[in-house]
C-alpha positions, 0 to 999 in steps of 0.5 A: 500500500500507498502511503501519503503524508501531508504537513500543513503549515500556514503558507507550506505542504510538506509531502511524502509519499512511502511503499509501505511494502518496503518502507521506501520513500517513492518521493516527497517535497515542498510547497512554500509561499501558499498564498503569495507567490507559490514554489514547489520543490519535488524530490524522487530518489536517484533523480534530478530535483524539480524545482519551479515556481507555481500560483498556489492562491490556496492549500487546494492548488498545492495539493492539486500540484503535488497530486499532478507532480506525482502522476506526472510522466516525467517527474511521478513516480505512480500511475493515477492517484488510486494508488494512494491507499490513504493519507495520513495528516500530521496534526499537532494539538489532538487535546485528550485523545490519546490515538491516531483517528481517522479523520471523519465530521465530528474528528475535524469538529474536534480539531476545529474546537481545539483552535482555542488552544492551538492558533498557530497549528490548528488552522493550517491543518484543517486545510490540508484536510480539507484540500485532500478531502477535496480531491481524494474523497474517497481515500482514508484520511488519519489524523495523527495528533503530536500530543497523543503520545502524551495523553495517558500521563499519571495526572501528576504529571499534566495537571498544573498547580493551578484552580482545578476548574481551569482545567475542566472549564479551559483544558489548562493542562501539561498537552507536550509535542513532538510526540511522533518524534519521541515515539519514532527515535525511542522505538528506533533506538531501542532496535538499534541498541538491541534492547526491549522497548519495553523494559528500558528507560529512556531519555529523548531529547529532541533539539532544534528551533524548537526543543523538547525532552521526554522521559519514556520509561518501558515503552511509556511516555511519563513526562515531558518538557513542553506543556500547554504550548510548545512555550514550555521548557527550553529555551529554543531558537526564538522561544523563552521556554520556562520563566516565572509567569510573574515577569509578564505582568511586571513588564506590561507594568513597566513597559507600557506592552499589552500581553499579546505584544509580551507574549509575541515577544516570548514566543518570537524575540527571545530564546537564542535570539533573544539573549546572544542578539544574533540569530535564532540560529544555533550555527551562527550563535557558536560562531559569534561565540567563538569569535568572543561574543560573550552573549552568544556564549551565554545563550549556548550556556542557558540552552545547555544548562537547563537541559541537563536539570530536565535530563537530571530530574527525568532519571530522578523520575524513572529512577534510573535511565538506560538510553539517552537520545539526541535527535531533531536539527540540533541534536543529530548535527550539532556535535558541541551542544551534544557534547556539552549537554552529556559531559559531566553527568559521570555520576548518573551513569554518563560517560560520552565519547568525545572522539565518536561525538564528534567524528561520528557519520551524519544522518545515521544511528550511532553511539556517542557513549564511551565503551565504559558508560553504563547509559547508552548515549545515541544519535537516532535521526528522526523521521516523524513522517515514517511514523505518520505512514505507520500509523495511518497504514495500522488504520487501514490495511 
């Protein structure tokens, strides 16, 4: 069978499309400027890229333009579009439920209810839906929500201390993301190492622009960085992470911003922007540093430094851990940051391999520990698409 992924952010579609017979990609790509000028980049396997500018007033032309590239007699890599089985939709805010669903009308009026507490995601989903819906009516559709990995968490892990009727009049409560990530590198490496999924403790750290650690202890995710928004936790490319609540009253106080002009700026002003002043962009930051800025220093300083107390107080959790991962941009290319996050943690069973670290091949499942360290310490490149696919191929097939 068939398989079509779609991400759909506000002005992009993001594309793949599996065998899931063998696991291959057949071909994937890129729609971006939705809305404005529109390009497509479409990429098959041993073939030349196919790059070209293309109207896309709405998400209905990009999907139009990716069914069309990928039937194409030239670029397509399948016949007619019946060969797609079915199409499996990444959606970041699922709420409570803790599976992936097929998308029928009352799913998409519970995704549509959720846009409350998921402005930035919601939307862009809903349309991709609704374009593929538009084109493929009769194809299955899945619905695979980032925040279902963490649904079933012990209550002590996702209620905040705050008025209880918070939560049941508003749904404040700890949601996490970047759970199909955790879930695709946990499993992958446990195969990788050798070791029963269900039986191994495992800290997962997914660093990039956007960052978040997640304790799965035996085969369950118990805790994560991210909480009601993906604001929580690190301190990421643009995004503050966690901060004493308190300062955003205090700053409307002094400064005369409303709370949506504070909270523009802690989700797009701050982060490693916002501390070094030169980039959101971890690759310019260390290189300001090691020309001697001292605030970019810092901002790789606090990113470090605060992921080592979620690592710490995630093994005090699990009481113990056996795997430590590093995956997403950050980790599986930034060998510094990983090196510093996993130095000097020899008490709780640690020990990286420097040489390994940095030597090590890109894009490949490796070990980073040292022969003597009794946690395994990886690198699993994610592949959240792969596990959309899977998915949406265990609904269907």
């Amino acid at each position: 069978m068939k398989i079509l992924v779609i991400n759909a952010g506000s002005s992009s579609l993001k594309y793949q499309l599996f065998d899931m017979e063998t696991g291959a990609v057949l071909a994937k790509g890129l729609c971006e400027k939705i809305g404005l000028s529109g390009a497509i980049t479409h990429k098959r396997p041993g073939k030349p890229n196919y790059e070209a500018d293309y109207p896309m007033p709405t998400h209905n032309e990009a999907i139009a333009l990716v069914l069309k590239l990928l039937t194409d007699e030239e670029f397509g890599v399948i016949s007619s579009v019946s060969e797609i089985g079915a199409v499996g939709h990444r959606v970041v805010h699922g709420g409570e439920k803790n599976k992936s669903c097929i998308l029928n009308e009352d799913e998409i009026k519970y995704i549509e209810a959720l846009i409350p507490i998921n402005p930035l995601h919601g939307p862009p989903a809903l349309k991709g839906i609704s374009a593929c819906m538009a084109v493929m009516p009769d194809v299955p559709h899945v619905g695979v929500y980032d925040t279902s990995f963490y649904a079933d968490f012990d209550k002590k892990a996702y209620i905040y201390a705050l008025p209880y009727e918070w939560y049941e009049k508003y749904g404040v409560r700890r949601y996490g993301f970047h759970g199909t990530s955790h879930r695709y590198v946990s499993a992958k490496a446990c195969e990788f190492l050798g070791l029963d999924y269900n039986k191994t403790k495992i800290v997962s750290c997914h660093i990039g622009s956007g960052s978040s650690i997640t304790a799965v202890d035996c085969g369950k995710a118990i805790d994560t960085s991210m909480g009601f928004t993906p604001q929580e936790g690190l301190p990421m490319g643009t995004r503050c992470g966690t901060i004493d609540p308190s300062i955003i009253a205090y700053v409307c106080e002094k400064s005369g911003m409303t709370v949506d002009e504070v909270n523009n700026a802690l989700n797009k002003k701050s982060g490693l922007l916002g501390v070094s002043g030169v980039s959101n962009d971890a690759r310019y930051v260390w290189a300001a540093a090691n020309e001697g800025n001292e605030r970019a220093q810092l901002a790789m300083d606090i990113l470090v430094h605060n992921a080592k107390k979620i690592i710490g107080s995630y093994i005090a959790e699990m009481n113990g851990i056996d795997v430590l991962i590093f995956t997403a941009g950050l980790g599986e290319n930034d060998a510094k940051t990983r090196q510093l996050i996993g130095e000097k943690m020899e008490y709780l069973g640690i020990k990286m391999d420097e040489n390994a670290n940095l030597n090590g091949p890109r894009g490949e499942n490796i070990v980073i520990s040292a022969p003597d360290s009794k946690v395994k310490v990886v690198v699993i490149p994610t592949d959240e698409e792969y596990m959309i696919a899977s998915d949406t191929y265990d609904f269907v097939k």
